[in-house]
LOMARTOR-401044 format. One record per residue (C-alpha): residue in one letter; x, z, y. Coordinates in pm, whole numbers. Each point is the difference from the previous one (the first is absolute). Example, Ala and Ser with C-alpha at 12.3 -4.5 7.8 and 13.67 -1.06 7.14 Angstrom:
BEGIN
['A',[1230,780,-450]] ['S',[137,-66,344]] 
REM end
This chain:
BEGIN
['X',[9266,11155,12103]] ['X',[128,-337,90]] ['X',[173,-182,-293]] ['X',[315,-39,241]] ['X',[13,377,146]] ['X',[331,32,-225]] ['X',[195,-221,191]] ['X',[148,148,319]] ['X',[112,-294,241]] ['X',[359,-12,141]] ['X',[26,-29,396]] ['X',[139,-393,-69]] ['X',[-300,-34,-250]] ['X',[-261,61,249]] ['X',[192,-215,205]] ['X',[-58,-309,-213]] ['X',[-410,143,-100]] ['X',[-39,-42,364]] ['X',[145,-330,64]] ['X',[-179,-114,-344]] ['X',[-331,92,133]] ['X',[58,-134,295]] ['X',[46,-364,-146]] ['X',[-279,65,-283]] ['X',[-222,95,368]] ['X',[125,-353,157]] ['X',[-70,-181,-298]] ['X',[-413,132,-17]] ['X',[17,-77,409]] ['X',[125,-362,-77]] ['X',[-298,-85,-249]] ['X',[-241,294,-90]] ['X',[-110,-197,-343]] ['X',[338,31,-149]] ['X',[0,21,-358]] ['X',[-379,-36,-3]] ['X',[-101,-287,-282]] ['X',[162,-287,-159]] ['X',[344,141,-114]] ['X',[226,-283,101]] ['X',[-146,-25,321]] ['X',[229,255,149]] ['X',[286,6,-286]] ['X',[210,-224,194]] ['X',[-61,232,326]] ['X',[80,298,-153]] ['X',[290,-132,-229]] ['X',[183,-119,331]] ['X',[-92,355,217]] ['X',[240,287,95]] ['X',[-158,229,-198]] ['X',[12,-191,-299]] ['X',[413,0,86]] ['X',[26,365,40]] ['X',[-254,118,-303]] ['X',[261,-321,-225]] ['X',[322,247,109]] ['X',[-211,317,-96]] ['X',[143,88,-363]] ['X',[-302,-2,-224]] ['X',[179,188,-330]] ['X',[-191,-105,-324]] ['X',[-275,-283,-56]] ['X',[-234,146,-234]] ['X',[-238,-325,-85]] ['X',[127,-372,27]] ['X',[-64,-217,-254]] ['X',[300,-172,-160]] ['X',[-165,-334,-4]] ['X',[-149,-28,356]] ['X',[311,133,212]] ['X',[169,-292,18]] ['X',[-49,-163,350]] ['X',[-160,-351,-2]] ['X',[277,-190,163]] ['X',[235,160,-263]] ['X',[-251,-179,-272]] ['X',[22,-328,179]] ['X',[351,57,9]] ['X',[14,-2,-420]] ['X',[-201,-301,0]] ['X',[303,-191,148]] ['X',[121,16,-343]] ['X',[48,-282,-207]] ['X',[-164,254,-301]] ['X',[-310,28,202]] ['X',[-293,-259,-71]] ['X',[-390,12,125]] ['X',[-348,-184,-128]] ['X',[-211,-31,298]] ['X',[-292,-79,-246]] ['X',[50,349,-223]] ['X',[134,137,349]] ['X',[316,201,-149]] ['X',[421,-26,-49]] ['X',[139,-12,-293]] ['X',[375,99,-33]] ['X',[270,-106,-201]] ['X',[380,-69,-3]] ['X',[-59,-294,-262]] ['X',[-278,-181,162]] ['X',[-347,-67,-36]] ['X',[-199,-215,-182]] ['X',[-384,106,53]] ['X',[-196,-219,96]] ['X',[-83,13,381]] ['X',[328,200,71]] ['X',[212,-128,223]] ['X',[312,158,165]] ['X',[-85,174,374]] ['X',[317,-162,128]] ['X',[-120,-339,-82]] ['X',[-313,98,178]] ['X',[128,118,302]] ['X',[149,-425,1]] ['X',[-367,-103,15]] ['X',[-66,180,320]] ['X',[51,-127,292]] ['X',[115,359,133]] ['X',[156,248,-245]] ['X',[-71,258,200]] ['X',[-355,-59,56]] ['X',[-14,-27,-417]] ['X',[174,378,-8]] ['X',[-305,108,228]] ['X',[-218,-186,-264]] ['X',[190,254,-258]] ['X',[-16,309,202]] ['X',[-372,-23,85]] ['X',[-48,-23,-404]] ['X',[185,267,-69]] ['X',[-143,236,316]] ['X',[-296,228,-34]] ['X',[-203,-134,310]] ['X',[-382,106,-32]] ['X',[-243,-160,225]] ['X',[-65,76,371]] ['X',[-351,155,-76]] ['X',[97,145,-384]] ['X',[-164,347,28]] ['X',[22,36,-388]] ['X',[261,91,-185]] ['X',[-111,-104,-354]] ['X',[9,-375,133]] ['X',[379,88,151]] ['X',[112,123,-320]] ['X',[-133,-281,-186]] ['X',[243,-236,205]] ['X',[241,306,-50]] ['X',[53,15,-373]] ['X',[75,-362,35]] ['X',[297,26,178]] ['X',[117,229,-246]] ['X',[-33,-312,-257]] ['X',[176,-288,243]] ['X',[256,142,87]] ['X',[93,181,-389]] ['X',[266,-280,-109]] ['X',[202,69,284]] ['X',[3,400,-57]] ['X',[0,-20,-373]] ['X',[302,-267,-17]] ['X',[308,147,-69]] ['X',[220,-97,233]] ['X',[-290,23,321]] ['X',[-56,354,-111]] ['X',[337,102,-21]] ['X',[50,-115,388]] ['X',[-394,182,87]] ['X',[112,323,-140]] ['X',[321,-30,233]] ['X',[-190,-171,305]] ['X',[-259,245,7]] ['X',[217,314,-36]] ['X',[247,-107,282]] ['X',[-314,-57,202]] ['X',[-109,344,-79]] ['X',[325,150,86]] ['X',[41,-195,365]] ['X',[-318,166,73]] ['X',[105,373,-80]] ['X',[-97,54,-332]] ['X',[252,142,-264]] ['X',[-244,90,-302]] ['X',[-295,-301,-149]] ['X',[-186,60,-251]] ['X',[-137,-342,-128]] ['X',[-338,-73,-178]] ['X',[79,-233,-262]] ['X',[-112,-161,-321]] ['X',[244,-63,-250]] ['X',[86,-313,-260]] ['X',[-121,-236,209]] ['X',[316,-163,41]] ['X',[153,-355,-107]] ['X',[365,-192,-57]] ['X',[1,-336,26]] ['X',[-147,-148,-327]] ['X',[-295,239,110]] ['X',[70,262,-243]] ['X',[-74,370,47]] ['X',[288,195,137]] ['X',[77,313,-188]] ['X',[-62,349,161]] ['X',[313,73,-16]] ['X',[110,-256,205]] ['X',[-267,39,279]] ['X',[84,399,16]] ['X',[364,-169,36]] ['X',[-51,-211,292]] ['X',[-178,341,189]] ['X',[268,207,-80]] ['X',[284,-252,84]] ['X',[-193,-89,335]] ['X',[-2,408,90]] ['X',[375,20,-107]] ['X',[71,-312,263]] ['X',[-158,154,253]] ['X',[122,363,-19]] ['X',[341,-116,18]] ['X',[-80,-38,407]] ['X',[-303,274,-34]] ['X',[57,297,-251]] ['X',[-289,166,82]] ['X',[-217,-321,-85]] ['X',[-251,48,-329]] ['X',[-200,-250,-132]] ['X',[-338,157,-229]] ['X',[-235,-210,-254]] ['X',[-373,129,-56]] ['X',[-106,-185,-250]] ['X',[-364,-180,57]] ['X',[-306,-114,-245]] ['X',[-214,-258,127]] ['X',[-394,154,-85]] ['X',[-108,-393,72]] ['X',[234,-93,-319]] ['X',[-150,277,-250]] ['X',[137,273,-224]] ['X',[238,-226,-167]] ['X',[185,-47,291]] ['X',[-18,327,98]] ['X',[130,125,-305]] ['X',[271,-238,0]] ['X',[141,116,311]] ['X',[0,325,-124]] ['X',[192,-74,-288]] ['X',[266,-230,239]] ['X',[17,359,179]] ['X',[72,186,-293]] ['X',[253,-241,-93]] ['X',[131,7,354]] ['X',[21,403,-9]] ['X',[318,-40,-214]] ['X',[165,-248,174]] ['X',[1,124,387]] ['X',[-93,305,197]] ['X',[-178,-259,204]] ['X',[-342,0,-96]] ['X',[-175,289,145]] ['X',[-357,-61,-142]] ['X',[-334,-179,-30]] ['X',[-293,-167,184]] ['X',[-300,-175,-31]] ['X',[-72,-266,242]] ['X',[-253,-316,119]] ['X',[-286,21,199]] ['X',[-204,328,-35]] ['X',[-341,-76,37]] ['X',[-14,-273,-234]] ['X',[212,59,-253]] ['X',[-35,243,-316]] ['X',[118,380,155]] ['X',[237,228,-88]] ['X',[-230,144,-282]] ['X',[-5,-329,-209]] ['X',[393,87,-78]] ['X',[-9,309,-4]] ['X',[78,107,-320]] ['X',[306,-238,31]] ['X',[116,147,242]] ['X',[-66,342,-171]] ['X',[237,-106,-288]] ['X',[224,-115,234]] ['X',[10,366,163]] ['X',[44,193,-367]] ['X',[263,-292,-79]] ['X',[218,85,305]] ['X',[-158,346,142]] ['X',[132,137,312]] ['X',[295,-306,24]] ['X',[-205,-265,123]] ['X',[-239,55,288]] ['X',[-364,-220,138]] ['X',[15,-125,374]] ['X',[-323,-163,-56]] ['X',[-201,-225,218]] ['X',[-357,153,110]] ['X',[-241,56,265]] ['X',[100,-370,103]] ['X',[-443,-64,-3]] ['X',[-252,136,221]] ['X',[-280,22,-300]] ['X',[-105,382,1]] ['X',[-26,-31,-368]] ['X',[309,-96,-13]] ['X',[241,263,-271]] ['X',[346,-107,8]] ['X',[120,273,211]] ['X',[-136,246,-212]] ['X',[142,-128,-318]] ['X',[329,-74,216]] ['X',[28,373,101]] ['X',[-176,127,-335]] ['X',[363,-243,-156]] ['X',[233,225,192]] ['X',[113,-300,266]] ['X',[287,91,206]] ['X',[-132,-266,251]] ['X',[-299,-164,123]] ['X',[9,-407,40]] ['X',[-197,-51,317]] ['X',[-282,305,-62]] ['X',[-181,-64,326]] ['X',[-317,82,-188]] ['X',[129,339,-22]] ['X',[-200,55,345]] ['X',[-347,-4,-199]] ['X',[69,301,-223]] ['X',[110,272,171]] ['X',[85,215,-319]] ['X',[269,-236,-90]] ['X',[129,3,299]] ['X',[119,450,-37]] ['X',[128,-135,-375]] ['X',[171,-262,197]] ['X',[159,230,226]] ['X',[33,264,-250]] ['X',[210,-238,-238]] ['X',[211,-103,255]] ['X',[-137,-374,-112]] ['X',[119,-219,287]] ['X',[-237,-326,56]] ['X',[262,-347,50]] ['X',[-185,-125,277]] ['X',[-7,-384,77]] ['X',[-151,-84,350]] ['X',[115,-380,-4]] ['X',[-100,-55,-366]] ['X',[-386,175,57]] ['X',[-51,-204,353]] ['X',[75,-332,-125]] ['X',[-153,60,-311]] ['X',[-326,86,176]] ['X',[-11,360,-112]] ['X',[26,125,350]] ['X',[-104,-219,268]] ['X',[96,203,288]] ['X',[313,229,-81]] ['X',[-94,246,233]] ['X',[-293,146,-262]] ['X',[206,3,-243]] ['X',[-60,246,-235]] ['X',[359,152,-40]] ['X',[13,67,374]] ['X',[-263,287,-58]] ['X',[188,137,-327]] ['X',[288,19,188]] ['X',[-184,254,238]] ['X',[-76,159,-263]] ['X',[329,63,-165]] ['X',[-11,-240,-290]] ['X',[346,-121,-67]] ['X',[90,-409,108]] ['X',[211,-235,-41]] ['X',[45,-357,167]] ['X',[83,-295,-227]] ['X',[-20,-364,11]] ['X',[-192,-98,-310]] ['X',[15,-381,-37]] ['X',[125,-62,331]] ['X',[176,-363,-145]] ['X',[-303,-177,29]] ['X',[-109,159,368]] ['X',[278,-125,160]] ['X',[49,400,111]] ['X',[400,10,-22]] ['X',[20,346,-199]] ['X',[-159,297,70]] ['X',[70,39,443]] ['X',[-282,-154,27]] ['X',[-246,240,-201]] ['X',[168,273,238]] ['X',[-37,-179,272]] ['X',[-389,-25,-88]] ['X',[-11,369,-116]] ['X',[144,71,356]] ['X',[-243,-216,248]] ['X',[-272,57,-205]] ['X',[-30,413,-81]] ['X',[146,106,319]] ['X',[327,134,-144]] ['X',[299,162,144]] ['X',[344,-8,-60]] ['X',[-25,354,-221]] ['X',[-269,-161,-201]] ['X',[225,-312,-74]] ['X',[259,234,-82]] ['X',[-183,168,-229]] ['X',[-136,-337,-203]] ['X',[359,-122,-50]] ['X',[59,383,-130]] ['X',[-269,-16,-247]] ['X',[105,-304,-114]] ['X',[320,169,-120]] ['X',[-120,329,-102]] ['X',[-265,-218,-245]] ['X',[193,-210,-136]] ['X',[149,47,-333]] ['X',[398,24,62]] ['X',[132,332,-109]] ['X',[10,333,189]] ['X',[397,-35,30]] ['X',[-80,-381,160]] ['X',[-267,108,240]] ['X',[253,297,153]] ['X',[280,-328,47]] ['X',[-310,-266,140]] ['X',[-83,326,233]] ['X',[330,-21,176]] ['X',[30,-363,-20]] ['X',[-352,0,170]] ['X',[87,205,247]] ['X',[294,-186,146]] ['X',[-170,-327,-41]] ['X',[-295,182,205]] ['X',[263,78,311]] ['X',[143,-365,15]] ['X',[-340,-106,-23]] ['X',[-88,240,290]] ['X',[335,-172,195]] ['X',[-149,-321,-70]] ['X',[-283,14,151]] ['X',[112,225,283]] ['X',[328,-250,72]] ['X',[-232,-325,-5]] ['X',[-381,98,158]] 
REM end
């Protein structure tokens, strides 16, 4: 009955399970309160450890749920504000980009300010620890983390929305994606919120443009690479923006293959639920019928009153955003199964945003015992300083006591759920498959 008993183990697989273990086993002997509280007090640690190495080697085929506008690591954002386009007002505490300069008052250009410091690298650690999502020691709560959370979101928007910055992020973040072992991302992304230099709105057409030309660059070296928009509504905006982003997808339908479908996103306990749009998102289904599909975010709460995974299910979702609430209603959990609806699990993003304290109760760990279908993603992971995804494996793998067949089997789900066409999957298979023995060299060659 295990969720893993599919996957038979090759003699050189055990091999590596055994060895892998045997680190994970030195690690606990080292300092039995690994992982245990405050995120970043063991990122570093684990970051720098062998079995963060062997589990960056492991190809991991699809990414299911990274949002488009946290993936891009923080030293890559400090990086664009070396740009003479880049300017910041410490009293409104935000950039401001533009090619032609600046003339709001309080704005002054970051390279000027890095000539006021007396170390310009101590002012780029100013930057970063802006831009990072660093809760307190003792936070326990995660509506007080979010709060900080959704403000990242706004500091760092000029340099995601700018042109020219997001044109390099797409790239960045993809090549990132790609030295880590993925092939297929799907992005979570909002769309029109982009600007030239005289601040005007760039045109749909031209933001599908710089996706699809960033894919084409990149599949010259990796044919098998796919890039994959769902398109998101903010519930904290209101219907208007909602319904504005379905329209951009509409309008997006009929110029690239891209855009796979829709979302609803923000903070779930405190923000109008999936019912408040519903008939939105209704229309949006009779508009488009069986073309466009929901991956919607729910079960991201712990309030038993909470509905979104009904409606989510009731709305035909292919996937589940997070869903560890699915643990509380067992009746979902055999539609769940049933559906083949596979939860895109995110242990980084629910630890440091206080959802789940201690990652080895977290709630996925039992539906995977019970045969619900997971996979591992990195969520925001731009402002946790997490690298990518290896490091929500890496948790996933300390944390619920997994083996190298149940590893296996997440990076397998995250292919057979992801929405790439039958024909693709068959090719990824193969290409998985060989990447699988040279990762299985790898590891056996260099531990």
């Amino acid at each position: 009955m295990h969720f893993s008993s599919d996957i038979k183990l090759s003699d050189k697989a055990i091999a590596v399970q055994n060895k892998m273990n045997a680190l994970r086993e030195k690690m606990f002997q080292k300092d039995k309160s690994l992982n245990i509280g405050n995120y970043y007090r063991w990122r570093d640690t684990l970051l720098n450890s062998e079995l963060y190495d062997i589990l960056y080697h492991m190809p991991k085929p699809a990414i299911h749920h990274a949002h488009l506008t946290a993936c891009a690591t923080i030293d890559f954002l400090i990086y664009l504000t070396r740009f003479d386009s880049v300017y910041y007002s410490e009293q409104e505490n935000n950039f401001y980009c533009s090619g032609k300069g600046c003339t709001k008052d309080g704005y002054i250009k970051v390279n000027t300010l890095r000539q006021y410091w007396k170390d310009s690298t101590e002012f780029d650690s100013w930057l970063a620890k802006k831009l990072e999502l660093r809760p307190a020691e003792d936070c326990q709560e995660d509506h007080k983390v979010w709060q900080s959370f959704q403000y990242k979101f706004m500091l760092s928007a000029q340099l995601y929305s700018y042109k020219p910055f997001f044109e390099k992020i797409v790239y960045k973040v993809c090549r990132d994606f790609l030295r880590e072992g993925v092939t297929v991302v799907e992005f979570k992304h909002i769309f029109g919120t982009l600007f030239d230099d005289d601040h005007k709105p760039v045109s749909l057409q031209e933001e599908i443009q710089i996706l699809f030309d960033t894919q084409k660059v990149i599949q010259q070296r990796f044919p098998l690479f796919k890039m994959k928009i769902i398109v998101c509504g903010l519930k904290i905006v209101g219907r208007d923006f909602v319904q504005n982003q379905i329209e951009l997808l509409l309008q997006a339908d009929k110029l690239t293959n891209m855009v796979i479908g829709f979302d609803l996103v923000c903070e779930e306990d405190y923000n109008p639920g999936t019912d408040h749009f519903l008939d939105q998102i209704y229309d949006l289904k009779l508009r488009i019928g069986d073309k466009f599909a929901v991956f919607m975010h729910a079960g991201e709460s712990y309030q038993r009153t909470n509905t979104e995974l009904y409606d989510a299910i009731l709305l035909g979702t292919k996937r589940i955003g997070h869903g560890f609430a699915l643990s509380m209603h067992p009746n979902l959990i055999e539609i769940v199964k049933e559906k083949k609806i596979c939860i895109e699990c995110c242990p980084v993003s629910n630890k440091i945003l206080c959802c789940v304290n201690d990652l080895r109760l977290h709630p996925v760990r039992s539906l995977l015992a019970r045969g619900v279908p997971v996979s591992i993603n990195p969520d925001d992971h731009g402002f946790f300083q997490s690298n990518g995804v290896t490091l929500d494996y890496l948790y996933a793998y300390l944390e619920w006591g997994l083996d190298l067949s149940d590893l296996k089997k997440l990076c397998l789900n995250s292919l057979e759920y992801s929405t790439i066409t039958e024909a693709e999957k068959v090719e990824m298979r193969k290409f998985f498959d060989w990447r699988w023995r040279r990762f299985l060299s790898y590891v056996r060659g260099k531990y």
